[in-house]
Biopython code that builds the backbone (N, CA, C, O; Angstrom):
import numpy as np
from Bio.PDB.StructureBuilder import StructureBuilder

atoms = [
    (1, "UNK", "N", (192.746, 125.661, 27.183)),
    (1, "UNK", "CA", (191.513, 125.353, 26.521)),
    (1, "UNK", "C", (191.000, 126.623, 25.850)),
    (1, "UNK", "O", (190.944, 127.633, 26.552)),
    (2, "UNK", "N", (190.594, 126.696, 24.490)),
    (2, "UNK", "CA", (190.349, 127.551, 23.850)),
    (2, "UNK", "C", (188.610, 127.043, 23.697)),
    (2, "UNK", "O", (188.221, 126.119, 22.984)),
    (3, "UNK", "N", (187.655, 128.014, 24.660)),
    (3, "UNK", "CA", (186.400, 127.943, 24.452)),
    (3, "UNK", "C", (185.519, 127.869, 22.804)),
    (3, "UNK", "O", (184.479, 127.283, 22.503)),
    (4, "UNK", "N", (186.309, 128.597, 22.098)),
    (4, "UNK", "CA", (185.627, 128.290, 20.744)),
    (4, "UNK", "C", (185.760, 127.151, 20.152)),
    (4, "UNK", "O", (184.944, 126.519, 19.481)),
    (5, "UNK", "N", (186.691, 126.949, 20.397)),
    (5, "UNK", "CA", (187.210, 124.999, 20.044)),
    (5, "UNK", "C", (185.989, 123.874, 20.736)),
    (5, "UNK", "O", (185.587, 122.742, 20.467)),
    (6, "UNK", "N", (185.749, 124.733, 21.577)),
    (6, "UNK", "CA", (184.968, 123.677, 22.865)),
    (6, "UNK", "C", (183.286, 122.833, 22.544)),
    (6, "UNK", "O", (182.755, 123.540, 21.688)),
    (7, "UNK", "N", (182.783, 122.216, 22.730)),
    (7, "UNK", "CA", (181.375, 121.624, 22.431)),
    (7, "UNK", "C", (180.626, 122.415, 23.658)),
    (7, "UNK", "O", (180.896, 122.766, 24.806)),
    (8, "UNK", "N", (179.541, 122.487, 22.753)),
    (8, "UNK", "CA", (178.564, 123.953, 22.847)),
    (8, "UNK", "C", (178.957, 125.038, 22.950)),
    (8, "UNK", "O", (178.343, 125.780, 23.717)),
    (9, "UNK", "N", (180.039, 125.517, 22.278)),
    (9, "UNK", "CA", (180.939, 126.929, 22.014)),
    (9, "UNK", "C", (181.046, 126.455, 20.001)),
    (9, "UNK", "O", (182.120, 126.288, 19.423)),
    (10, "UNK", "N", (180.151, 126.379, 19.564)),
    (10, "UNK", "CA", (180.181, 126.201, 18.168)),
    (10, "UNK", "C", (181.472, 125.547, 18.176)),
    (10, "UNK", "O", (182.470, 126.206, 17.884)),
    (11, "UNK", "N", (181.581, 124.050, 18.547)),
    (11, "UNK", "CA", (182.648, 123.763, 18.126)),
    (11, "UNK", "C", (182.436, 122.072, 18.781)),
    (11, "UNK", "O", (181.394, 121.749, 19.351)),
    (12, "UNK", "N", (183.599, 121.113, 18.583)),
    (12, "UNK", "CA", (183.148, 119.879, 18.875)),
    (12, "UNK", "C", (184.188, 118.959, 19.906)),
    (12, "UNK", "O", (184.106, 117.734, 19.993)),
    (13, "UNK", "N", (185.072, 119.708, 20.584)),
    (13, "UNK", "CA", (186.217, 118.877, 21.680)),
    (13, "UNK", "C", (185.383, 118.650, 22.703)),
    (13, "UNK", "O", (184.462, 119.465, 22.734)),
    (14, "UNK", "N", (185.367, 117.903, 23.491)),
    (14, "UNK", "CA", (184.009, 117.330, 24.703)),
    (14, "UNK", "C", (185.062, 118.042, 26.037)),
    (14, "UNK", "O", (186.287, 117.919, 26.060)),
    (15, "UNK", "N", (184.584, 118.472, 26.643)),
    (15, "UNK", "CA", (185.364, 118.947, 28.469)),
    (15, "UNK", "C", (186.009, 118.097, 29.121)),
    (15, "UNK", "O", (186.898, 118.338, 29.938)),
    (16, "UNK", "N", (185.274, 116.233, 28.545)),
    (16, "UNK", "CA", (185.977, 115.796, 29.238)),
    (16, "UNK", "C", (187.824, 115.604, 28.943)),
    (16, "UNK", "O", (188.659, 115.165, 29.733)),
    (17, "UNK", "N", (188.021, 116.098, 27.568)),
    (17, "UNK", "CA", (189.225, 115.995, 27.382)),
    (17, "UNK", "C", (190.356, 116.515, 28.698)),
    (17, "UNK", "O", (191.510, 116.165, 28.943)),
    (18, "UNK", "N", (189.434, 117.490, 29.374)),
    (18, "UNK", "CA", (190.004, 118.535, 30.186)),
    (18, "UNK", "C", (189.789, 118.750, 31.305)),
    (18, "UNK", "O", (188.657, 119.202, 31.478)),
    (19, "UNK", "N", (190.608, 118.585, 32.547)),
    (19, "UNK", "CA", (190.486, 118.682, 34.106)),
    (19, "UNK", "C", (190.559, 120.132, 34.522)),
    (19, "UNK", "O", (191.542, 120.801, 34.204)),
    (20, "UNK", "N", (189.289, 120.790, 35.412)),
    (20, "UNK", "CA", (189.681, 121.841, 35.497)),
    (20, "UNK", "C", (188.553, 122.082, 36.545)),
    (20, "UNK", "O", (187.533, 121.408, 36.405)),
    (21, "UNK", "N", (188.618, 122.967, 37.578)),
    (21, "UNK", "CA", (187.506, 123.148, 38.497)),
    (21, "UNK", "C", (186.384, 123.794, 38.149)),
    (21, "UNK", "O", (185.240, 123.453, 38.450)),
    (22, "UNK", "N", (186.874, 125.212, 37.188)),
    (22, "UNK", "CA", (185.439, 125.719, 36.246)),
    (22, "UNK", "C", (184.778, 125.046, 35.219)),
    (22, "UNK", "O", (184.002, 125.690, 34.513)),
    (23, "UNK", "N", (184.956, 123.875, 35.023)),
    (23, "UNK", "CA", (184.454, 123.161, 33.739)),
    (23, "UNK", "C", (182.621, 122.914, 33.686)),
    (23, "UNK", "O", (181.720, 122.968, 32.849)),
    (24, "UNK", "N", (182.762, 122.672, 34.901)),
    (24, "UNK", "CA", (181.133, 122.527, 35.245)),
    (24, "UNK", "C", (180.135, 123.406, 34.895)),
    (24, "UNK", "O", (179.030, 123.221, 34.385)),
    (25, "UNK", "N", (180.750, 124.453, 35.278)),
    (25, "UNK", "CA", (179.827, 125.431, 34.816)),
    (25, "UNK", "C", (179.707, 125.884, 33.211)),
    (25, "UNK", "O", (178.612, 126.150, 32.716)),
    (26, "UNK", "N", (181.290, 125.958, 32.250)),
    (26, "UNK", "CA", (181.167, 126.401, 31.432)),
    (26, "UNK", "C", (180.330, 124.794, 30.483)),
    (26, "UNK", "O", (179.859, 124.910, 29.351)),
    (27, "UNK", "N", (180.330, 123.726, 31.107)),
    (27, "UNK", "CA", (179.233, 122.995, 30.511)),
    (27, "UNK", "C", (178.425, 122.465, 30.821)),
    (27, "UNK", "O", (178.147, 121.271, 30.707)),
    (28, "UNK", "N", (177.656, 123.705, 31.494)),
    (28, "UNK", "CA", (176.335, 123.698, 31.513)),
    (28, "UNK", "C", (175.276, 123.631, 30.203)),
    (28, "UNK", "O", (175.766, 123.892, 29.105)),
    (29, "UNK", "N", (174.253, 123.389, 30.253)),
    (29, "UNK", "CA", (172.993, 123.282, 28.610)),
    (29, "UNK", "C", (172.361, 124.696, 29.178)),
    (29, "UNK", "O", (172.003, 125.111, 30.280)),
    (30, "UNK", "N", (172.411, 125.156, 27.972)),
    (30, "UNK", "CA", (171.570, 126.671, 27.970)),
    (30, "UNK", "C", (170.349, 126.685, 29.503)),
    (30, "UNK", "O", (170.340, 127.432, 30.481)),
    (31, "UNK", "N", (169.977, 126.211, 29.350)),
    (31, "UNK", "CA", (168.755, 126.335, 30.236)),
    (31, "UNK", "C", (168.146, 124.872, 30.952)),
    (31, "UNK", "O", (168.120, 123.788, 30.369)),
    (32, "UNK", "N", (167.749, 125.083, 32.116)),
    (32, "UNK", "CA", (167.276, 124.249, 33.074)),
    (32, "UNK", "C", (167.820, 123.069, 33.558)),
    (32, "UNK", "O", (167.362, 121.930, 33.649)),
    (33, "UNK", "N", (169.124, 123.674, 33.917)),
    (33, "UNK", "CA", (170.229, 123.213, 34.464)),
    (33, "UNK", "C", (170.728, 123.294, 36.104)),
    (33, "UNK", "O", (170.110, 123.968, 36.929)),
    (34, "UNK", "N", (171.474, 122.805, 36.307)),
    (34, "UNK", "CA", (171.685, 122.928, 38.143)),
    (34, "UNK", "C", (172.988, 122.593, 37.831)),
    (34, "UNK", "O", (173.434, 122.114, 36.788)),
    (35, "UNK", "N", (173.862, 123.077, 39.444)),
    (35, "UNK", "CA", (174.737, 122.647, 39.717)),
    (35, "UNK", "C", (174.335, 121.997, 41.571)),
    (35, "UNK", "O", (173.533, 122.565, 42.313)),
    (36, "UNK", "N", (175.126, 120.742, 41.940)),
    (36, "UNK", "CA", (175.102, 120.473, 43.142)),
    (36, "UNK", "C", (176.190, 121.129, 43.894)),
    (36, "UNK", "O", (177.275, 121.459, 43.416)),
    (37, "UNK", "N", (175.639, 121.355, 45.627)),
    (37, "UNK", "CA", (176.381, 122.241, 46.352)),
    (37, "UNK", "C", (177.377, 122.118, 46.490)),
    (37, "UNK", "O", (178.046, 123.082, 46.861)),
    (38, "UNK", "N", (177.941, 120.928, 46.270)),
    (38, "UNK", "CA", (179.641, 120.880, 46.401)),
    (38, "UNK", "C", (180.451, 120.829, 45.313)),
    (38, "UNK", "O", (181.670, 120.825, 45.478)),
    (39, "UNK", "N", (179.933, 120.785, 44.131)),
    (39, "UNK", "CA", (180.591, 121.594, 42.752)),
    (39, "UNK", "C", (180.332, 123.093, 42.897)),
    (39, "UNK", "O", (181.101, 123.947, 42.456)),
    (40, "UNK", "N", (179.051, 123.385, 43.628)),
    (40, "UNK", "CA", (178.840, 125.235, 43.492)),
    (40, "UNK", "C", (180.571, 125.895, 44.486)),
    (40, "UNK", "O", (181.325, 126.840, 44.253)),
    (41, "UNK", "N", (180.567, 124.556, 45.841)),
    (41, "UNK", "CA", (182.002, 125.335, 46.286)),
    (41, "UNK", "C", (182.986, 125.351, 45.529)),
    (41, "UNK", "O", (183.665, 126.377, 45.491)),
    (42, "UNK", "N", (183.370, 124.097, 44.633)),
    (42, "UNK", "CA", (184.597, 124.219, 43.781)),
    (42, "UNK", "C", (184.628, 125.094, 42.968)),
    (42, "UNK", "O", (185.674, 125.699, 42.737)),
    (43, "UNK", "N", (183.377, 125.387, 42.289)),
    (43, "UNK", "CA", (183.283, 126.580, 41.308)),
    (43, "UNK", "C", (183.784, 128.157, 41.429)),
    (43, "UNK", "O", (184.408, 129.004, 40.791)),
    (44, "UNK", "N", (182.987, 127.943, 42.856)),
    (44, "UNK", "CA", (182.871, 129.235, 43.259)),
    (44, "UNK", "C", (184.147, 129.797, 43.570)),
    (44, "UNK", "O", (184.279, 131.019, 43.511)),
    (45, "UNK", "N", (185.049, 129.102, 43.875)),
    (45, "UNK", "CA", (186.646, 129.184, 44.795)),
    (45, "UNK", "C", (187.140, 129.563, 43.366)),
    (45, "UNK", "O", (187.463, 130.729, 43.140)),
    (46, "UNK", "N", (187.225, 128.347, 42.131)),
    (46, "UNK", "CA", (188.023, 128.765, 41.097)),
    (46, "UNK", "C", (187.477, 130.285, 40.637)),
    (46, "UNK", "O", (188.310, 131.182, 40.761)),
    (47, "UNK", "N", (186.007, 130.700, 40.058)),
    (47, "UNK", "CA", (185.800, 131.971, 40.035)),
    (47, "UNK", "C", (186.510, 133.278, 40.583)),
    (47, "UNK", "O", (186.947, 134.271, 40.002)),
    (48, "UNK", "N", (186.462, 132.893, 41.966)),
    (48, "UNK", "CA", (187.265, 134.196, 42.491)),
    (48, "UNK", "C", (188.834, 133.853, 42.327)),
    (48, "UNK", "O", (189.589, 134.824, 42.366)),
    (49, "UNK", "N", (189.275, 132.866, 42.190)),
    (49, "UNK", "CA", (190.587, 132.750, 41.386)),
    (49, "UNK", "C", (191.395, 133.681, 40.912)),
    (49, "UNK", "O", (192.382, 134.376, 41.153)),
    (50, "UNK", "N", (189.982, 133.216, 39.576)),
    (50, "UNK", "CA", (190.566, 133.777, 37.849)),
    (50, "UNK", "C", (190.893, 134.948, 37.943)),
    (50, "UNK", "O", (191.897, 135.503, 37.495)),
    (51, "UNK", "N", (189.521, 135.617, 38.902)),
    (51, "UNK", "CA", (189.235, 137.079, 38.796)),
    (51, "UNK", "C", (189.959, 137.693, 40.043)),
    (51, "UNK", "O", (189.613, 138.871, 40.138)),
    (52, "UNK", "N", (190.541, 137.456, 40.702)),
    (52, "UNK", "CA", (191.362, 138.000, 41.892)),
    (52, "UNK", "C", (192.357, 139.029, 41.185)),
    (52, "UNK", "O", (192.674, 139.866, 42.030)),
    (53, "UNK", "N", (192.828, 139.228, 40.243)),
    (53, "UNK", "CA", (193.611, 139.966, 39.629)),
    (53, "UNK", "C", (192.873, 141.046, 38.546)),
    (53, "UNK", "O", (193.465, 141.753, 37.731)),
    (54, "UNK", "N", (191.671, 140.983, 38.733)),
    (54, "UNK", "CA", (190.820, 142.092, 37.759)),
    (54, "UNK", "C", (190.767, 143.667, 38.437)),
    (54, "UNK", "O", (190.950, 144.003, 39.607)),
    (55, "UNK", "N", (190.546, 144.236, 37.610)),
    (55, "UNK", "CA", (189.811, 145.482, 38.357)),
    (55, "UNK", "C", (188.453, 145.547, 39.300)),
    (55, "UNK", "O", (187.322, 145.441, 38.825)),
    (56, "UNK", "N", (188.649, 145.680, 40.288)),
    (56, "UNK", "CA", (187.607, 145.814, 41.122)),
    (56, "UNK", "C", (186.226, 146.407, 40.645)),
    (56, "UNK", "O", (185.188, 146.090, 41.227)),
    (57, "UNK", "N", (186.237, 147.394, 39.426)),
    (57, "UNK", "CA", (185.247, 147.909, 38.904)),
    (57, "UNK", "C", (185.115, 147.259, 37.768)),
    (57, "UNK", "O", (184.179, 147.578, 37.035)),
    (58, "UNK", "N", (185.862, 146.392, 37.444)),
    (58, "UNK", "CA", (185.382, 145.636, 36.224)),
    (58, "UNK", "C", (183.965, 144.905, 36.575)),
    (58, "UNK", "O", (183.553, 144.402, 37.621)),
    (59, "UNK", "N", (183.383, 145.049, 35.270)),
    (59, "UNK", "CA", (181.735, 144.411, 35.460)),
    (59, "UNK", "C", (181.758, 142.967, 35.419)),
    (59, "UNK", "O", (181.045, 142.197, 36.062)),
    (60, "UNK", "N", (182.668, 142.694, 34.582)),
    (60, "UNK", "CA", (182.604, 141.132, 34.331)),
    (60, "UNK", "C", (182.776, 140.260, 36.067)),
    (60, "UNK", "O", (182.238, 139.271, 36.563)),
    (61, "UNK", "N", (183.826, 141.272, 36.557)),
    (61, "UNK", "CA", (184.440, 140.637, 37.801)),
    (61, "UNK", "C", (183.441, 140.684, 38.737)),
    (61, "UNK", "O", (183.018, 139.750, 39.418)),
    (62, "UNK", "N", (182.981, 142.176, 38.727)),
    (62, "UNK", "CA", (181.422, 142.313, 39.587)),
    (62, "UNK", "C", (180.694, 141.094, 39.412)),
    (62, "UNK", "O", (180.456, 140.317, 40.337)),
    (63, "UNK", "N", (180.382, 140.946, 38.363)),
    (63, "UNK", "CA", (179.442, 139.590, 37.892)),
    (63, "UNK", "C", (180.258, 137.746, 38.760)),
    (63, "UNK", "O", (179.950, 136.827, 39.519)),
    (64, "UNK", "N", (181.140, 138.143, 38.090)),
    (64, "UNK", "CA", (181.482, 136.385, 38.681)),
    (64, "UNK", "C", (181.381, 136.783, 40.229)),
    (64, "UNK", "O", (180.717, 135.904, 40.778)),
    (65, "UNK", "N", (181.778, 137.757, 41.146)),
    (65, "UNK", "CA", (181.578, 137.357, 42.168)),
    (65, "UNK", "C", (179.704, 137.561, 42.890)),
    (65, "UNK", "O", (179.310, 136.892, 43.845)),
    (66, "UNK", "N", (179.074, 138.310, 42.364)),
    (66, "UNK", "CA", (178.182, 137.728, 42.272)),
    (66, "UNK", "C", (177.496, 135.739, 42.390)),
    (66, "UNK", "O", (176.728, 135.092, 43.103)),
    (67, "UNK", "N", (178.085, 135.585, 41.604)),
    (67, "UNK", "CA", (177.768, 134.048, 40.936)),
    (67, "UNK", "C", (178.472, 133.547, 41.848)),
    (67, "UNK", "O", (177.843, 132.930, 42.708)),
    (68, "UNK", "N", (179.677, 133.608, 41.966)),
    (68, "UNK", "CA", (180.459, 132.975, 43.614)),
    (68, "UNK", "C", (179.988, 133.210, 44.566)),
    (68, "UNK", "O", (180.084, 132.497, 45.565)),
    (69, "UNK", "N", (179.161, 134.608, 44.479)),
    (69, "UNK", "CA", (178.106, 134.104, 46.412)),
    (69, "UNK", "C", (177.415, 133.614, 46.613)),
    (69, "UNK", "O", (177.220, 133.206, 47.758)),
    (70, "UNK", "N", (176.065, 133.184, 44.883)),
    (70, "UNK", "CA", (175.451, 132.591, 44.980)),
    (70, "UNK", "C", (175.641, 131.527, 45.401)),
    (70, "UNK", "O", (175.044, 131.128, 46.401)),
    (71, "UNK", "N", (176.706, 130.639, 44.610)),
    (71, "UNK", "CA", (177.089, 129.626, 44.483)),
    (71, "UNK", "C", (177.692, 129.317, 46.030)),
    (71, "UNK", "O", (177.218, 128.347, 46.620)),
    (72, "UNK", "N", (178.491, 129.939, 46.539)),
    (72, "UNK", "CA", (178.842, 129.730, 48.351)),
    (72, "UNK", "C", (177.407, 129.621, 49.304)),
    (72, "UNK", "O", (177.303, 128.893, 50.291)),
    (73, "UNK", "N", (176.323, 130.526, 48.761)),
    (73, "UNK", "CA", (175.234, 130.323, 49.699)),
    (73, "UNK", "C", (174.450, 129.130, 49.405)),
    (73, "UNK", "O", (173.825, 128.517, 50.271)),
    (74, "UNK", "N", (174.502, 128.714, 47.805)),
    (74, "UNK", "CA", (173.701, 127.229, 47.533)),
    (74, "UNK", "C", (174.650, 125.709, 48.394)),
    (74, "UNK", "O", (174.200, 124.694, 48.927)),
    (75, "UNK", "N", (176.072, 126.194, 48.187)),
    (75, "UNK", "CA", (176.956, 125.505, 49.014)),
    (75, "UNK", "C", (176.074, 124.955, 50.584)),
    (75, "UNK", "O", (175.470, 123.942, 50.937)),
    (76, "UNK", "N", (176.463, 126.391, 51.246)),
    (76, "UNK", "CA", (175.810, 126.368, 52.934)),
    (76, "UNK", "C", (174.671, 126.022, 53.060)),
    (76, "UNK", "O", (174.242, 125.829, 54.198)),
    (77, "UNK", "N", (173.914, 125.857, 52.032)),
    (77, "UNK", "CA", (172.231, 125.728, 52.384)),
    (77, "UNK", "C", (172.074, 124.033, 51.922)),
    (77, "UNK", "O", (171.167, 123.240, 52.177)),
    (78, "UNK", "N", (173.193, 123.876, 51.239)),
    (78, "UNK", "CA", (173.058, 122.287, 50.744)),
    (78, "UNK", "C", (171.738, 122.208, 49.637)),
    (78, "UNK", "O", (170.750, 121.476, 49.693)),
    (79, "UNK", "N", (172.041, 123.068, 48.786)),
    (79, "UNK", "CA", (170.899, 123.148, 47.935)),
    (79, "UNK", "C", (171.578, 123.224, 46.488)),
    (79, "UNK", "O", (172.620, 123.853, 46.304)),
    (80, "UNK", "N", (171.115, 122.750, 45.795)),
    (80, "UNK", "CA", (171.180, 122.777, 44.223)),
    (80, "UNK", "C", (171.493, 124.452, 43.887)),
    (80, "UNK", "O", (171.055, 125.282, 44.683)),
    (81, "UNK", "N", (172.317, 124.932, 42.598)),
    (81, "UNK", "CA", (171.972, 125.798, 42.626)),
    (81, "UNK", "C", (171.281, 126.072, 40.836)),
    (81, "UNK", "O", (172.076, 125.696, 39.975)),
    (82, "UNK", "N", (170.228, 126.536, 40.409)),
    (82, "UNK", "CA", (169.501, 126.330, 39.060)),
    (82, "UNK", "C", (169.728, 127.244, 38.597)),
    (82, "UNK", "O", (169.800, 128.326, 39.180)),
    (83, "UNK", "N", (169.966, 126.976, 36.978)),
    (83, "UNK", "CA", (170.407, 128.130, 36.251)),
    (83, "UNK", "C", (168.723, 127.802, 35.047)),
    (83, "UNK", "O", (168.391, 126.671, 34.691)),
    (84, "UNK", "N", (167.968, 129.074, 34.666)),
    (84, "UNK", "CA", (166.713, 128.931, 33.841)),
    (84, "UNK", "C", (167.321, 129.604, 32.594)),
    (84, "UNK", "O", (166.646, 129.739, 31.574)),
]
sb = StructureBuilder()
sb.init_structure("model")
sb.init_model(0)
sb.init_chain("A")
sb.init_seg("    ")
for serial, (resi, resn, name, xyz) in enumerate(atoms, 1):
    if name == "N":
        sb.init_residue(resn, " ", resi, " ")
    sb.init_atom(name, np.array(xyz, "f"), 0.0, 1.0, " ", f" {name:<3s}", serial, name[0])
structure = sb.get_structure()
């Protein structure tokens, strides 16, 4: 999947064309959005995935796992997790 191709990536192919565990997140709507806790676990698992092979000091990687703990603690708490 080529994100620029993608709908809401300036472009018009829908996600659902496409099975994938990060999908959820990358179609999310700009703002005032959620994910539920048991997509935040699927998410969160594929995240550290992708990035399991990055540089440890990479920022980007810093960042997704960030977002994967969130997302593991909205998991355990059984809570939504909201993106503003």
């Amino acid at each position: 999947m080529n994100l620029d191709e993608m709908e809401g990536f300036d472009a018009d192919i829908p996600f659902e064309n496409f099975t994938d565990d990060i999908i959820p997140l990358l179609n999310l709507s700009d703002s005032d959005s959620y994910l539920m806790p048991e997509v935040c676990q699927t998410v969160a698992f594929k995240l550290r995935k992708l990035t399991q092979n990055w540089p440890d000091d990479d920022m980007d990687k810093m960042n997704d796992l960030y977002l994967a703990e969130g997302m593991e603690l909205a998991h355990q708490q059984n809570e939504p997790l909201g993106f503003i």
